[in-house]
C-alpha positions, 0 to 999 in steps of 0.5 A: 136353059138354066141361068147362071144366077147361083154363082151370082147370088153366092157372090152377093150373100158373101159380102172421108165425110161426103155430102148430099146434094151439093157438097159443102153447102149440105145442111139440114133442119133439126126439131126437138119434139117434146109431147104429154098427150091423154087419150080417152079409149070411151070416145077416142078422143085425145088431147095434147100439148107439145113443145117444139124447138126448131133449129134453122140450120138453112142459110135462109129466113124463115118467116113461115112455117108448116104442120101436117095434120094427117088425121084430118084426112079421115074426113068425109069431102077430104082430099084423100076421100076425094082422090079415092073417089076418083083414081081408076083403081082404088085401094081395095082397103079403103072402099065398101060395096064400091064407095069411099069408106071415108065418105061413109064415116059419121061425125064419131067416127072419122078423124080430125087434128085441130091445134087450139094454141100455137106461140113462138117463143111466147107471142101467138102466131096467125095460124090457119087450117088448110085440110091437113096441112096447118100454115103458120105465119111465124111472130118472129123471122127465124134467121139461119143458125138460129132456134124458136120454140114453138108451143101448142096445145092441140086435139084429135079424134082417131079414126075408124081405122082405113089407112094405116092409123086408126082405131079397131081395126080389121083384126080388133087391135084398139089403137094404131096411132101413126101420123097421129100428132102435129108434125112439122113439115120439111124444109130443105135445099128444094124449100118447104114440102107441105104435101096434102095427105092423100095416102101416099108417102112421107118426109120428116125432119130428124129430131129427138122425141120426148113422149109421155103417153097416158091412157087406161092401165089395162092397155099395153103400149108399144111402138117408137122409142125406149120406154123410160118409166117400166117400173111405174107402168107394170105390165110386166116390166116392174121387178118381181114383188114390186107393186105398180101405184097408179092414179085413178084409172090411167098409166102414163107411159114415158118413150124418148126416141133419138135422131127419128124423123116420126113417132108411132105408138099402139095400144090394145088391152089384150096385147101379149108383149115378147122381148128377144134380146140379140146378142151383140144387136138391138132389143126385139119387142113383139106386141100382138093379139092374145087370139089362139089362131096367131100366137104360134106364128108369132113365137116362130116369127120372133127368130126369123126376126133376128136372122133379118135384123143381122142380114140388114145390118151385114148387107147395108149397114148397122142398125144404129138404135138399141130396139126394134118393135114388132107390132100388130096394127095397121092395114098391111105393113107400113115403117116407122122409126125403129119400129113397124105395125103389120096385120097379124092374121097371115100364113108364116112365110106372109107373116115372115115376109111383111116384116122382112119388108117393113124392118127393110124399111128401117134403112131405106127409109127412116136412116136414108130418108128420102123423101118419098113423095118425090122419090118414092122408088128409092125407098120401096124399090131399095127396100124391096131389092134387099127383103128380096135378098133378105127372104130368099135367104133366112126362108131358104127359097133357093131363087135363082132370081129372087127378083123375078117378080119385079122383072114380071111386074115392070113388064106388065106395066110396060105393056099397060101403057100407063108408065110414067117417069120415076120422077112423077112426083107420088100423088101425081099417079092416076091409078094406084097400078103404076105407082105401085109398079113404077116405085116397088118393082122398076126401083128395085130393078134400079139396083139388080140392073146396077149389079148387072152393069157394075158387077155383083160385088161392086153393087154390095158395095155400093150400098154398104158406101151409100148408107155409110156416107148418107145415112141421116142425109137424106141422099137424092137419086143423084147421091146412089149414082155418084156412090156406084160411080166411086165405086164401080170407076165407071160414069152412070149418068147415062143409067139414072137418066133413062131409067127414072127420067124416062120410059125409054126401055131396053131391047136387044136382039140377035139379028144375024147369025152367019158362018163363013170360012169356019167363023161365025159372025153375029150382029146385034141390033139395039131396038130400045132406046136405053143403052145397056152394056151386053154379056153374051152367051155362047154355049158350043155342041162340045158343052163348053161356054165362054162369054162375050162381053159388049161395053157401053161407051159411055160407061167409060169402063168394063166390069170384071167376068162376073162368070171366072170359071168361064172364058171371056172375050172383052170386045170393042165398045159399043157407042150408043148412036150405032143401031147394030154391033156386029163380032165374030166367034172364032169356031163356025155356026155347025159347032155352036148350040146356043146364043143367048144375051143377058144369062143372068137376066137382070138386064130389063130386056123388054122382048126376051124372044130375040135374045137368043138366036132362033135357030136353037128354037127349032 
């Protein structure tokens, strides 16, 4: 039996100040970073000064502070080496011949981020390393409202490339360098987050970053922020005629980024830069390898890109900075502010789909800015909801259920036995399935669900609200419920509560089906223990369809016929406690082909073998 998705999914391509966590006490933290950094492409060490000016916007003192220093991860004995070494299913990327490849790494090889320096507001602290976090005893308490300027000097070593950042990686780009500087860490209503990197997730704090770059002149630079010295640097970006001066062997590259909460740069000599310049959008940069084998997927990439950037900003929101850069680098796909690094040896629909997903990322993420460790599923599962709406559309898959795959993999971790509550904090997971699992595809089912229970529309809605009200907020699970809440008129905390707090999962069946005296009666039984409303399909021998529609009593409220063009029977609500429901179908059973729960299949239905009544199977 086909669904009726097509309606569905036409609808969702179709279409006062509120805080975050807790209303009037909302605030958050502010850092100015201000960088001059001087890389040696021979060793692949780097050297750097920063000064950060720190906003305490918190009604707290603050006597402590606290840096990430993430390229201290790429060390043998690390915690991310020894976590690799211990989790079930290690990151294929990351081992050879089934060891660590961080454990392999010699002294040149792997990576380090030492800060040499360190004053507030010209008197030294006490500092001290601890793996990749760097604690800081301040000089000074930094009382609420106030600001402190912090200054370094620091070091580093880039590494072999093995997760994300590093030198030479599998497709020969020189530099991709994310998490490369000493960022500081967030504090917010929860206190500090000063979470070891062991390859997860991040959390930052907005601020403006003032970056000057210097490295040989043959490489070309592209990543974060807009470049403020293009006549100075060459490589295309001078006017015609005019001469680039240099000093001795290296170009500094001048970047500023506004309101980001992260910094990432790339470098390769052989890099071919392109600009798409959209009409009524952001500047499109694309940096990638000048190797015949990519170069024709890369040009065809470039629209697709547009046709993305104007699906995000029509469905979410506007994109709210002036450019957005494309750059191979990197491991696989991974956002960074207002830009992305991806591998570049894929076929085109990969290609194409890597980048959907990373520029996704851009609003549920570096916009939004959860914090990923603590809430990693509405980061990858928003972003995956909406590249899926994304993809089905500019790459014309015609999906009647563009979220298929999600369905599939909750599912299989379902049936694993490994599934943890959403609320597992990131690092927490013991196998890289179920993280993955329990982040990508049950957080996108999080919001296909919400549409099923809410309606489509109203769904669309909900997020257009949601970016709107807490963009640059960093909005919590509690911020997207309230939102659908306002929207929908409906109460969800039924919804957020079983599905990110708990495993409980949903199973509806069809338990009765019997006819007396030209009616049919039909009882349902809820075996799951997460409640859901139901729609209820009745498909008759005359060819005709009607719906029948089960509230949850504790929604407090209906959704409207998401099929109009059928006729629909609004029945009593269903409270919860009850075990069965029992209605009845005013035609009796020998005139009625087909009943089935949930057409649409959004609803994450555990056992789809007694959603439709078994007679129809004979």
């Amino acid at each position: 039996m086909r669904t009726l998705l097509s309606f569905i999914f036409t609808v969702l391509t179709g279409v006062s100040f509120l805080f975050g966590q807790n209303n009037t006490s909302y605030w958050q933290q502010h850092v100015d970073y201000t960088m001059e950094v001087d890389m040696d492409v021979e060793t692949f060490q780097y050297t750097g000064t920063q000064k950060l000016v720190y906003t305490n916007n918190s009604p707290d003192v603050l006597k402590r502070v606290y840096y990430h220093l993430y390229f201290n991860a790429f060390q043998p004995g690390s915690e991310m080496d020894v976590r690799l070494q211990n989790v079930k299913d290690p990151d294929g990327r990351m081992m050879e011949n089934e060891k660590s490849r961080i454990s392999l790494l010699s002294e040149t090889e792997m990576g380090y981020l030492h800060v040499q320096t360190l004053t507030q507001d010209g008197k030294p602290v006490s500092f001290a390393e601890e793996g990749t976090i760097l604690v800081v005893d301040l000089a000074e308490p930094i009382p609420s409202g106030a600001k402190t300027t912090l200054n370094m000097e620091f070091k580093g070593q880039v590494p072999l490339q093995i997760r994300r950042s590093g030198r030479n990686n599998s497709e020969g780009v020189a530099l991709s360098m994310s998490q490369w500087y000493p960022k500081l860490s967030e504090y917010d209503f929860e206190g500090w987050h000063p979470n070891p990197y062991i390859a997860r997730e991040f959390h930052g704090v907005w601020g403006d970053f003032d970056v000057k770059l210097t490295i040989d002149k043959k490489y070309t630079v592209g990543g974060s922020g807009y470049l403020q010295n293009p006549e100075e640097i060459g490589h295309g970006y001078q006017t015609p005629g005019t001469t680039v001066k240099t000093k001795g062997k290296k170009l500094t590259w001048h970047f500023k980024a506004p309101n980001v909460h992260d910094f990432m740069w790339a470098a390769d000599p052989d890099y071919i830069h392109d600009v798409l310049k959209m009409e009524g959008g952001p500047t499109l940069h694309f940096y990638y390898k000048n190797d015949p084998e990519i170069i024709e997927n890369w040009k065809k990439l470039q629209p697709k890109t547009e046709d993305a950037m104007r699906f995000f900003s029509k469905n979410i929101g506007q994109y709210p900075y002036d450019q957005y850069s494309v750059v191979q680098g990197g491991d696989g796909g991974m956002e960074y502010a207002m830009s992305t690094l991806i591998t570049g040896k894929r076929n085109f629909g990969s290609l194409v789909g890597v980048m959907v997903h990373e520029m996704a990322h851009s609003w549920f993420q570096h916009i939004l800015a959860t914090n990923e460790s603590k809430y990693e599923w509405m980061d990858e599962g928003f972003t995956s909801f909406i590249s899926s709406l994304c993809m089905n559309e500019i790459m014309e898959q015609g999906k009647e259920n563009p979220f298929e795959g999600s369905y599939k993999g909750y599912y299989a971790l379902v049936n694993s036995g490994l599934e943890l509550p959403q609320t597992a904090h990131a690092d927490r997971y013991s196998t890289n399935f179920a993280y993955g699992i329990a982040a990508y595809s049950k957080g996108s089912i999080f919001l296909s669900q919400l549409g099923y229970v809410i309606g489509q529309d109203k769904l669309m809605e909900t997020i257009g609200k949601y970016y709107e009200d807490f963009k640059f907020k960093h909005p919590v699970p509690n911020d997207i419920k309230r939102t659908a809440e306002k929207v929908s008129g409906m109460e969800l905390d039924w919804y957020l509560t079983d599905w990110t707090q708990t495993t409980n999962t949903i199973d509806y069946g069809i338990k009765t089906v019997e006819s007396e005296n030209g009616k049919t009666t039909v009882v349902l039984e809820r075996i799951g223990e997460m409640p859901m409303p139901l729609d209820i399909l009745v498909v008759n021998s005359d060819g005709t369809q009607e719906t029948f529609y089960v509230p949850l009593r504790m929604m407090r409220g209906e959704k409207d016929n998401p099929y109009p063009n059928l006729k629909r029977t609004v029945l009593d609500d269903w409270a919860w406690a009850h075990p069965t429901y029992g209605f009845v179908i005013d035609r009796p059973l020998e005139e009625i082909k087909a009943i089935m729960i949930d057409p649409s299949q959004l609803m994450a239905d555990v056992n789809g073998e007694n959603n439709i009544h078994q007679k129809l199977l004979d």
